[in-house]
C-alpha positions in Angstrom: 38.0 184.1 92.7 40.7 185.2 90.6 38.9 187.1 87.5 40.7 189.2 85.4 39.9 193.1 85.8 37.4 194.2 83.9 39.1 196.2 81.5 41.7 193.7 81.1 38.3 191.4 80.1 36.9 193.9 77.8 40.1 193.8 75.9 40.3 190.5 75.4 37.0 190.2 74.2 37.2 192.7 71.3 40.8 191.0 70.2 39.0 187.8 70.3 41.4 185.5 70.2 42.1 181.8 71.3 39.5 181.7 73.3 37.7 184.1 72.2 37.2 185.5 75.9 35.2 182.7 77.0 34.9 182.3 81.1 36.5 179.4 82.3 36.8 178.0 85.2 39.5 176.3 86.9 38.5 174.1 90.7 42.0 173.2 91.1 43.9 173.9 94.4 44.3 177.8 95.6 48.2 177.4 95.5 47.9 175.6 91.7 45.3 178.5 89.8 47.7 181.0 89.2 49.6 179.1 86.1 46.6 178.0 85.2 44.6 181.4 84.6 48.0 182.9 83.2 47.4 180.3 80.5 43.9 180.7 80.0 44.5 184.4 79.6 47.7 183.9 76.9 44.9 181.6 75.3 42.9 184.3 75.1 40.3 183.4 77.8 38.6 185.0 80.7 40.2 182.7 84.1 37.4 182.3 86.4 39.0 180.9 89.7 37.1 179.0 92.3 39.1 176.6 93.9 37.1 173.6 94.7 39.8 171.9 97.3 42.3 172.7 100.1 45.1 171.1 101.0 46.4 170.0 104.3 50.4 169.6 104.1 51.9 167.1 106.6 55.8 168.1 106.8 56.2 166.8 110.2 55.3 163.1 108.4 57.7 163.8 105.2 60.6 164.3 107.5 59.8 161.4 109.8 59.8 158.8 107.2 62.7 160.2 104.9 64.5 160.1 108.4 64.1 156.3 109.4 64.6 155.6 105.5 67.5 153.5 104.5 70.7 155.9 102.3 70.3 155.4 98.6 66.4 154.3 99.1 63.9 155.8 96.0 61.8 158.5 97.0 58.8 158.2 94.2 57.1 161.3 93.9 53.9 161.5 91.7 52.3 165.0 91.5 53.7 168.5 92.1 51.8 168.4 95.4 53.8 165.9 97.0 56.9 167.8 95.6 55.7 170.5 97.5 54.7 168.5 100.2 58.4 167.7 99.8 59.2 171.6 99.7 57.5 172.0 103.1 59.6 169.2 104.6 62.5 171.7 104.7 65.2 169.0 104.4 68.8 170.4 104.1 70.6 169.2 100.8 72.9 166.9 102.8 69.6 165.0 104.0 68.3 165.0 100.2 71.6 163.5 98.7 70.6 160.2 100.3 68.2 159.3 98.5 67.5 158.8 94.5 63.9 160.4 93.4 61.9 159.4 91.1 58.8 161.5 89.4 55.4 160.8 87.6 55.6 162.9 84.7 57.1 165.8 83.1 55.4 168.4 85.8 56.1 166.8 88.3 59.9 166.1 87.4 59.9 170.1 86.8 58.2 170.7 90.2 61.1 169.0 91.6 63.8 170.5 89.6 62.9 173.9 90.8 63.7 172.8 94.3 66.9 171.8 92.8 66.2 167.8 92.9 66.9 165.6 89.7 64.3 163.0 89.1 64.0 160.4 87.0 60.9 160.1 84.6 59.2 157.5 82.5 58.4 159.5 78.6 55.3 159.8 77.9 52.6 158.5 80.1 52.0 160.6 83.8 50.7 157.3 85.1 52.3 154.7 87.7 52.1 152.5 85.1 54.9 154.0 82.9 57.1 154.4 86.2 56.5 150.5 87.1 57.8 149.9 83.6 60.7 151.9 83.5 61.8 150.2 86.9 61.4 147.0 84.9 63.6 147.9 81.7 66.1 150.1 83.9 66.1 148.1 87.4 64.0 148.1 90.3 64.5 149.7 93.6 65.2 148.2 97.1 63.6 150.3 99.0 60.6 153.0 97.9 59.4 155.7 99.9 56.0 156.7 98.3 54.8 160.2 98.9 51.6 161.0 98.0 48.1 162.0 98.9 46.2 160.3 102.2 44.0 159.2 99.6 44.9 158.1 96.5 46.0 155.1 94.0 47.7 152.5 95.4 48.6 150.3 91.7 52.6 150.4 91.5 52.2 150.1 95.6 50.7 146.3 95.4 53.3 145.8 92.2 56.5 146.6 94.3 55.1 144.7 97.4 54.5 141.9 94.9 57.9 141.9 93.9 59.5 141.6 97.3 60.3 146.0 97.1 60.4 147.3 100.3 57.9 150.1 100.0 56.7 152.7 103.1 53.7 154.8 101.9 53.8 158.4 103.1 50.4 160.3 103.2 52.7 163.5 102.3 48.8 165.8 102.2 45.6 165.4 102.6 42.9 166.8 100.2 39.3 168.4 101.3 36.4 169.8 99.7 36.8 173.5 100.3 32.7 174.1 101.6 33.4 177.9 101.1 33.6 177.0 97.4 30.1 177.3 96.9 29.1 180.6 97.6 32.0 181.6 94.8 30.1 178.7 92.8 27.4 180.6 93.1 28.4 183.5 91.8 30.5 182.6 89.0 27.5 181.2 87.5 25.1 183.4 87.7 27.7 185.8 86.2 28.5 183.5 83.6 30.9 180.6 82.6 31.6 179.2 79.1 33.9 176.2 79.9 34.7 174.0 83.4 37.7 172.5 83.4 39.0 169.7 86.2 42.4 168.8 86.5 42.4 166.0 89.0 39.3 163.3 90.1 39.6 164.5 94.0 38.8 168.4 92.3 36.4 166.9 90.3 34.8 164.9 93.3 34.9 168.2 95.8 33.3 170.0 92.6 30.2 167.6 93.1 30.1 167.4 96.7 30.0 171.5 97.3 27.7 171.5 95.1 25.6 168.6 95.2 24.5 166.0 92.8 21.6 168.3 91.2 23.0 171.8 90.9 26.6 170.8 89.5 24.6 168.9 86.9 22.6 172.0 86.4 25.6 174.3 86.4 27.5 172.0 83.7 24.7 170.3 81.2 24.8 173.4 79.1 28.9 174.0 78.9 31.6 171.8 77.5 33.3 170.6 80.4 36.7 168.9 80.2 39.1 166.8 82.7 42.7 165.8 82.3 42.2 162.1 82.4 39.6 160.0 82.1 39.6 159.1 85.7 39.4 162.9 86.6 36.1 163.0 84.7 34.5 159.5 86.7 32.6 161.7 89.2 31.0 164.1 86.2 30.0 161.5 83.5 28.2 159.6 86.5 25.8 162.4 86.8 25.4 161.7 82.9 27.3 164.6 82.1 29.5 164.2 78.5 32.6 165.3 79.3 35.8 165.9 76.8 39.0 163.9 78.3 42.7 166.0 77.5 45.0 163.7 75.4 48.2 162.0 76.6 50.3 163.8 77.7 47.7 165.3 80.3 48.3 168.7 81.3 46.1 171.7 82.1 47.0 173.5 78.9 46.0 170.0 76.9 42.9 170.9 78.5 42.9 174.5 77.2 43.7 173.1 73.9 40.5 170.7 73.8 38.6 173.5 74.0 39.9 175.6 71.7 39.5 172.7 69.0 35.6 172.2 69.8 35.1 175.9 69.6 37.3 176.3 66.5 35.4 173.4 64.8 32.4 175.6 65.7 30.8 173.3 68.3 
């Protein structure tokens, strides 16, 4: 878990700001937490990290498939994991200039741009949906290499299809429950947390399956608990949990933000 030090805690705590040095804790990914507690601490918050999933990179399955793609094909990219799935891939640039990327979102277009790819990116909206759009206003692709999760939302997949796009779909990762979550869940608890916060539906899922159905319902009745879409916080508000959805734009720090609101409004 990454918790701050303890007089680094104590400090924040008698400043009181923000936050208010509240616990939170952030599930996501182990390679992900990092930003995310340096923003919980600038908020003025105690980061309480206990990732909830791992991440299994497929390279060797990037590469194949940008290899047998056709020059000037779109590769759609549409999370920072399958840019760094991407990363992994270890293309040279000469192998990247063939192709034309597109990304979901804001963080996802930066993700890329700091492996020195330009993406396009539909404003506003981090969903397919937006993307689908743009293609519509701007021009649609011939050809679409889709890298993404082994599991995960096929919408703008059955759209392209549908529209005679040729489209090859490229489990870039694969996501697990991380089992040695729990014991860390354990802990954390029974130390303390204030807030839970879920940046993705697959976290949020692995959050309830480490845990099981009872004690994650235990652990979160009592705390405000918030998820960056409404589709992140399915798995939670079907154990009759409320939980507080970020506004669009989602981002973790939207996140962050809700809860500083609903404690400032002295919730």
């Amino acid at each position: 878990m990454c918790v701050l030090q303890p007089l680094r805690e104590a400090a924040i705590l008698l400043g009181m700001p923000g936050l208010g040095g509240r616990r939170i804790l952030i599930t996501r990914a182990a390679h992900q937490a990092a930003e995310s507690a340096a923003y919980v601490q600038r908020a003025g918050g105690v980061p309480v990290c206990v990732p909830c999933i791992e991440v299994h990179w497929q390279p060797e399955a990037v590469r194949a498939a940008l290899a047998r793609a056709p020059a000037h094909a779109t590769v759609l990219i549409t999370s920072a994991n399958a840019a760094e799935a991407l990363a992994r891939a270890k293309l040279s640039r000469e192998e990247l200039a063939r192709f034309s990327f597109t990304a979901v979102g804001a963080r996802t277009q930066a993700a890329l741009a700091a492996l020195d790819i330009s993406a396009r990116a539909p404003e506003g909206a981090h969903a397919q949906e937006a993307v689908w759009a743009m293609w519509q206003r701007e021009g649609m692709p011939r050809h679409v290499v889709f890298l993404r999760a082994q599991e995960g939302r096929d919408w703008i997949l059955a759209q392209l299809r549908a529209a005679g796009v040729s489209v090859e779909l490229v489990p870039a990762y694969a996501v697990r429950p991380r089992t040695a979550a729990r014991s860390e869940l354990q802990a954390a608890f029974a130390r303390g947390v204030d807030a839970a916060t879920f940046a993705s539906r697959r976290t949020a899922e692995a959050f309830v399956a480490v845990a099981g159905e009872a004690q994650a319902r235990a652990w979160l009745a009592s705390i405000p608990v918030v998820a960056i879409s409404a589709r992140a916080a399915t798995p939670l508000a079907m154990l009759g949990l409320e939980v507080l959805v970020a506004p669009e734009p989602a981002s973790f720090e939207r996140m962050i933000d809700e809860l500083q609101l609903l404690w400032e409004g002295g919730i």
